[in-house]
N, C-alpha and C positions, 0 to 999 in steps of 0.2 A: 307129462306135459300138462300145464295148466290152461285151458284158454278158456278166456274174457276179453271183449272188445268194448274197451272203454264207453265208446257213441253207443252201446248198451246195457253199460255198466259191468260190463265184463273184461277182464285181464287177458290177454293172453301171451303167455310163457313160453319161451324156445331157448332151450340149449345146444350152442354153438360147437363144434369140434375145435379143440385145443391150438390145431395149425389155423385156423380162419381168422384173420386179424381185421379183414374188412367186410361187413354183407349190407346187403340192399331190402328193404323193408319195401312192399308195394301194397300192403293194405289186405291185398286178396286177389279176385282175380280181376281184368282191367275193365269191367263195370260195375264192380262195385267195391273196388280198390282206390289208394290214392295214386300221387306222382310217386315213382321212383325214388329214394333218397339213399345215402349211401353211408355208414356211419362205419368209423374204425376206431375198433376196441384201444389200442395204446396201450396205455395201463390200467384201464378201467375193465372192471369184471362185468360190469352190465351197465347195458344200453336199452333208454326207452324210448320209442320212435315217438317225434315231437306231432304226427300227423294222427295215429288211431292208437297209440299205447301199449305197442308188443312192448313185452319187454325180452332180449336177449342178453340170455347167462352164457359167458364161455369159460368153457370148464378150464380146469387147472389151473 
């Protein structure tokens, strides 16, 4: 796993389990996190959270 948080110039990297076609990005924890947001994969192999920059890989 790679982490970097963009707001420090840092990425951070998460890969998803194969069955998870939807997850929820909240930043961190709820003071120094953002809002909840909730993105689903579709057909797309990665997703990058529009609010601090995870970005999540799901595998296969």
């Amino acid at each position: 796993m790679i982490i970097k948080n963009l707001s420090k110039e840092k990425l951070i990297t998460k890969k998803i389990e194969s069955d998870i076609n939807t997850i929820c990005c909240s930043g961190g924890d709820k003071h120094t996190g953002h809002p909840a947001v909730y993105y689903n994969f579709g057909e797309k192999k990665q997703i990058t959270c529009q609010y601090c920059g995870t970005i999540y890989l799901k595998s296969k």
